[in-house]
Structures are given as structure tokens and as C-alpha cells.
Residue, then its C-alpha position, 0 to 999 in steps of 0.5 A: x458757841x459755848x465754853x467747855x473745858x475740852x475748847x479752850x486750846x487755840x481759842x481766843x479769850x478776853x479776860x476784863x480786868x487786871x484784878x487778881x481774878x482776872x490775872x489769875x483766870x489769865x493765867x489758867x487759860x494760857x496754860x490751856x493752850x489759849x490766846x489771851x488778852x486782859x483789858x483794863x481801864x486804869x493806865x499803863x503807870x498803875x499796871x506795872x507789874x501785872x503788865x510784866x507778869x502777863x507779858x513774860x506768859x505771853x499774854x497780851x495787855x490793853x490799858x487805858x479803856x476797853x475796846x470793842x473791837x477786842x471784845x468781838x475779835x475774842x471767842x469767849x470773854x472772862x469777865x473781873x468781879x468789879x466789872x459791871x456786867x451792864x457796860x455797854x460794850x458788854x452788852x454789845x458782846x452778848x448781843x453779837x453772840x460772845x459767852x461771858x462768864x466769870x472767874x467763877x464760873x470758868x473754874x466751876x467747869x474743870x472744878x473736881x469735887x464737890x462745893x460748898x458755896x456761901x454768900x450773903x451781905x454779911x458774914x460770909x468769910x466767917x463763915x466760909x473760914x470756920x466751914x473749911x477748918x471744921x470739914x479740915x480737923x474732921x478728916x476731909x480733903x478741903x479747899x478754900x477759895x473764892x472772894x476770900x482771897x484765893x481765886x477759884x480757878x487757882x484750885x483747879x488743879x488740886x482738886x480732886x474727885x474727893x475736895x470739898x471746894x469751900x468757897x466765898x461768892x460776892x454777888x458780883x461772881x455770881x452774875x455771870x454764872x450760867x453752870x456753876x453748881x453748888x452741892x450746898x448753897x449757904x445764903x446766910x443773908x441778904x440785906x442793903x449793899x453795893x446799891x452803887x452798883x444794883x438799881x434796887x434790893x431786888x436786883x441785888x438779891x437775885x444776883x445772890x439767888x443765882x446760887x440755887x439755880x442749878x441745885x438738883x434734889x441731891x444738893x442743899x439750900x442752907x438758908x437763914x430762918x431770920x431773913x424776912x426775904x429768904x423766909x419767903x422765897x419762892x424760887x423754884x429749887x430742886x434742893x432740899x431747903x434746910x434752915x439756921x435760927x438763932x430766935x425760932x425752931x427749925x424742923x430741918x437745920x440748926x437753931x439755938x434751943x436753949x443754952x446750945x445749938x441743935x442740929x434736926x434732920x429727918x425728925x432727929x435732934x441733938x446738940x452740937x454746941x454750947x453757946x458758952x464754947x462759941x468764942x467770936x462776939x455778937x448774935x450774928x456770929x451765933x448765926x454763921x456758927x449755927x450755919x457753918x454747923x448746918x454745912x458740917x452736919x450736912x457733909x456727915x462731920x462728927x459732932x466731936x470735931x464740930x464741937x472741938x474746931x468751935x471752940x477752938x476758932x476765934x474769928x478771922x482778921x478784920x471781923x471784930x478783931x480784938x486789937x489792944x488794951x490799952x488803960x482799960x480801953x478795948x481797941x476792935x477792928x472790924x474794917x469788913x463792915x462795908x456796909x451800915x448793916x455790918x456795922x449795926x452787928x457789930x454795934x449789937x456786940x457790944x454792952x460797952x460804951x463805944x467810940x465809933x469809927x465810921x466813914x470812907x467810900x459810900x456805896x449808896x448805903x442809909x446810914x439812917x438804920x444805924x441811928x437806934x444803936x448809935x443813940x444807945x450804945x455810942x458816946x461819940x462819933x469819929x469820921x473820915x473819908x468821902x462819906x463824912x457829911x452824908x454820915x453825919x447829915x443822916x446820924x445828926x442829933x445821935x451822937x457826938x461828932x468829930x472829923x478826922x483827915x487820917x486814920x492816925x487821926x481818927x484812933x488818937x480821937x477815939x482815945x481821948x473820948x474814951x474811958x476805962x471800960x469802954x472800946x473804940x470800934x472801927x465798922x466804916x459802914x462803906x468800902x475802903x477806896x477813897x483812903x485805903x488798897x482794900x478793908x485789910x489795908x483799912x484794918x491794918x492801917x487801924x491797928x498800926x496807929x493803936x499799937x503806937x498809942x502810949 
């Protein structure tokens, strides 16, 4: 049987995991008339509140494990993104005919209007952000959701047939996704991550792909020219593929031409932006703008409002945040650099002399591919968290090294290295579990020690 939005009533429902996708899918489908139960693994004393929350709604709670027997005794199960799809008893449930569906994908079938949907390794919540506040000022009905912080099924019921759903997709929503549509499909990179949870690039990739699965020749595929893998995809799409470029012309998207960004279409150009109204730092970012431009132009938002929101926007918090000066020394907290490639962007940003912070939870990630910048553009090393000896192991002979126990630890450690003129960076290259709630505990924790810094 499958899921429709006409079902759900009486229906009994499996949502896995307490996570705030997870509650807030719960909660949708409770409202719906279903009977629901969330299951989680962590233990009755780390679920306090999300217990009482669910039970006041009358939705039943399983901690400590999930149990098969539930997983079969559910008609259709809603799965949470940090819930690996291959757990055996997952398996077992699609095996035995259950429908198992994320968040996402459950929000995209009572969804109103039309979705811009972005992924990528890196980049992604910029971009996401900038998208939402360009189509905003041009006089759009938007919304913005997804991994960026709001769930997507919280934006069922404000949408209309006239939103544009602007929304942020980890390659964990998109696993389960059979579908969900996107009007536009903005695939802003795909490199190394997560290789924790995927057996190989490729399996990482192809959860990304999922994105363009179901495009018809109506939608677009917004993809970046300078990602060797997206350059050669051959998926099979029915969107019309327009591309981004900061390095190369494009016929069909946005490229860098000179000292601005050009928009092509149909063998028409014109430009959109200066480069020298581009506030955010770094290369990369010239590519989530040169993307976000693509999205924009696409939805038929004037080059004016483009061009105004642009220069307006100064990134989101926790990318290459500017935190403090303190004595002529720049303080930057990019705690989103998950992962080594992120952290080599934000290295790329740079023409200072940095002290770098790196470390926390590994995510299977080579911390090799850092080395050529750290040689260059870094006078010393500071690492926490669980990552440190595999850090230090593969960036040896790069950089000075100092250990921390803390991030109060780490930013007094940085200071004292660094000199008038140079910038301590925070990019960790790994997740903030071992230490932190999520990377806007981690950043937030970073910029606290540096305002105490006298």
C-alpha cells in the first residue's frame, strides 16, 4: 500500500527517531487523524521532554532500541534523517511490504506550490538563505525549510498554490524519497562526506542524485560546471540542465565574465552582479551566489532585486562568520566545515596568516587533501575533540601543533600564536558530536570564549 494524503486517518504509523523531523512528522500525522508511535534508540532519561510533548498529543513513545515487531505492526513508516536506511530491521520492513519514507518525502505529497530544492556537500544553507531573501524582496510568497532548521512538513500548511518552497536537503533526506519533485534541483557540489555512514563516493553521490529523479521537462537541473562529476553526469533527467561557473563560460546559467556575474538563457546574456558587491568571503561563495543567481533568474526575479539582496547579504551564522578584532587579530567561525573539503574553502578565503582550529567527531574524512593549504596559509595548528591524533597523524610536518581539552582552551591557544594582521579560523573538518549539541553549539561556544578574550 502506498502513502497518499487521502490515507493517513486511522492509519497506524511508525515514525523512527525523536529528532526534530521526527517529532515534527509526529505531529503532522497525528493531527491527520493517524495512530502514531516514534521510536528511538537513546534511553528514557535523554528523552524527556520530546516524551511529555508526544504523550500530551497522544502519541505513543518506544525508547531504548527499536523493536520489529512495531515496525510491522505500522502500516507506513517515517523514518528520521540520522537513521541509516540499511538497519536491519529496516530492511526486514521493506522486505515485508512496509513503505518507508522520510520526512521530506511525506511533506512533498501535501506540499502546495512549487520547490526549489539544494544540496551539495558544501554550501548549501548559504545558498538556500540567499535564495529565500532574493525570491522574498522580488515579491514572492516563499518559504524556507528543509535541513536548514525547519522541518519541511512544518510548512504544509502555509503553503500555498502560489509558495515557492525553498528548501535545504542532506543527502540523508534524500534516501528515501520515491515522489518528491523538485521545480528546480540545485546540486551545488558533491564531494567527500559522511563516508561514516556511505560505503563509497559513489553511494554518497547517488543519494545527492536522487534530487533530479523525478524532474519533468517543465523543471530545471541547476548544476556546478566545476565539479568534475556533475560535468559528467550521465543520469537520465527530463530537466533542462543549466549550469553555474566561476572558471569557465556557461551557454545556459551563470558564470563569472569579467569583474561580474552573467546570467544566459536561450543565447541571451546580461549581468547580474558585480563581483565588488559580493560581500561574503571566498571563491566558493562566488559560486553559491553565481548559483542562487541561476534559481533567481530562473523564477523570473528581477536583476534589480538580484543585484540589490546581493549586496545586502552578509552570509548566514557559523559560515565564515566574522566574529571580533581583538589587537588586529581577526577571529572567523566557520563551525559548518564538517567536513575537510569545507575546511579547505574556508582556507582558500584567506590571504592572511591563519591559526587554525580544527578537530571533533571523524566522519571517516582524509584530512590529507588539507595539507597543501595548511603549508601555505597556516602558522600553526590547534586540535580538539576525538579527531586529534588522526588529524595530526595525516597533516605532520604541515604546520605547528597544539592540543586543546576545550574550546576555551583552543581559541586562548590560537591567540597567543597569532600576530597583528592574521585571523584565527574555526573550520573543525569533522561534526561536533563528541563535544558540542550540533556545529551551532560548537560555534556558538567559539565565539563566547573570544568575546572573553581581553
Amino acid at each position: 500500500m502506498t502513502l497518499e494524503p487521502e490515507s493517513i486517518a486511522g492509519k497506524r504509523v511508525l515514525v523512527v527517531g525523536m529528532a526534530r523531523s521526527g517529532m515534527a512528522a509526529a505531529r503532522f500525522l497525528r493531527t491527520r487523524g493517524a495512530w502514531v508511535t516514534v521510536s528511538d534508540t537513546r534511553g528514557q532519561s535523554r528523552l524527556v521532554p520530546e516524551i511529555r510533548t508526544l504523550q500530551a498529543l497522544g502519541i505513543g513513545c518506544e525508547v531504548g532500541g527499536h523493536r520489529l515487531e512495531s515496525l510491522l505492526e505500522a502500516e507506513f513508516i517515517v523514518v528520521s534523517p540520522g537513521v541509516p536506511l540499511d538497519q536491519p530491521l529496516l530492511r526486514e520492513a521493506a522486505r515485508q511490504g512496509r513503505e518507508i519514507l522520510s520526512e521530506i518525502e511525506l511533506a512533498s505529497r501535501f506540499l502546495r506550490g512549487r520547490v526549489v530544492g539544494i544540496t551539495g556537500s558544501n554550501g548549501k544553507t548559504t545558498t538556500t538563505t540567499l535564495v529565500g531573501e532574493i525570491l522574498e524582496s522580488a515579491g514572492f510568497r516563499v518559504q524556507v525549510g528543509g535541513n536548514i532548521g525547519v522541518p519541511l512538513i512544518s510548512l504544509v500548511e502555509s503553503s500555498a498554490s502560489d509558495s515557492i518552497n525553498v528548501v535545504e536537503l542532506s543527502s540523508f533526506q534524500l534516501e528515501a524519497v520515491s515522489s518528491f519533485r523538485a521545480h528546480i534541483g540545485v546540486i551545488l557540489n558533491i564531494t567527500p562526506d559522511h563516508m561514516d555512514r556511505y560505503p563509497t563516493l559513489a553511494a554518497y553521490a547517488s543519494a545527492k542524485l536522487n534530487l533530479l529523479n523525478n524532474q519533468a521537462s517543465s523543471d530545471f537541473a541547476v548544476l556546478n560546471r566545476e565539479d568534475r562529476l556533475l560535468r559528467d553526469l550521465d543520469q537520465p533527467s527530463a530537466a533542462k540542465r543549466f549550469w553555474f561557473s566561476t572558471r569557465v563560460p556557461v551557454d545556459q546559467g551563470c558564470c563569472l565574465q569579467g569583474d561580474a556575474l552573467v546570467f544566459s538563457n536561450r543565447g541571451r546574456r546580461e549581468q547580474v552582479v558585480p563581483v565588488e558587491d559580493i560581500r561574503i568571503k571566498g571563491r566558493h561563495n562566488l559560486e553559491n551566489v553565481a548559483a542562487a543567481v541561476t534559481v533567481a533568474r530562473l523564477l523570473g526575479a528581477s536583476v534589480r532585486s538580484i543585484r540589490e539582496t546581493v549586496a545586502r547579504f552578509r552570509g548566514v551564522s557559523h559560515r565564515l562568520e566574522w566574529v571580533r578584532e581583538i589587537r588586529g587579530v581577526d577571529f572567523y567561525n566557520d563551525s559548518k566545515a564538517t567536513n575537510p573539503t569545507s575546511a579547505q574553502k574556508a582556507l582558500e578565503a584567506f590571504e592572511q596568516r591563519l591559526i587554525l582550529i580544527l578537530g571533533g567527531r571523524d566522519k571517516a574524512g582524509d584530512f590529507t587533501v588539507l595539507s597543501p593549504q595548511v603549508s601555505r596559509r597556516v602558522k600553526g595548528l590547534v586540535l580538539l575533540g576525538e579527531a586529534s591524533r588522526k588529524i595530526e597523524s595525516q597533516l605532520a610536518g604541515t604546520a605547528p601543533v597544539a592540543r586543546a581539552a576545550s574550546m576555551e582552551e583552543a581559541v586562548r591557544l590560537a591567540f597567543g600564536q597569532a600576530d597583528r594582521g592574521e585571523v584565527v579560523l574555526l573550520a573543525p573538518a569533522c561534526s561536533s558530536f563528541d563535544m558540542f549539541r550540533d556545529y551551532e553549539d560548537r560555534g556558538n561556544v567559539f565565539k563566547e570564549a573570544v568575546n572573553r578574550l581581553r
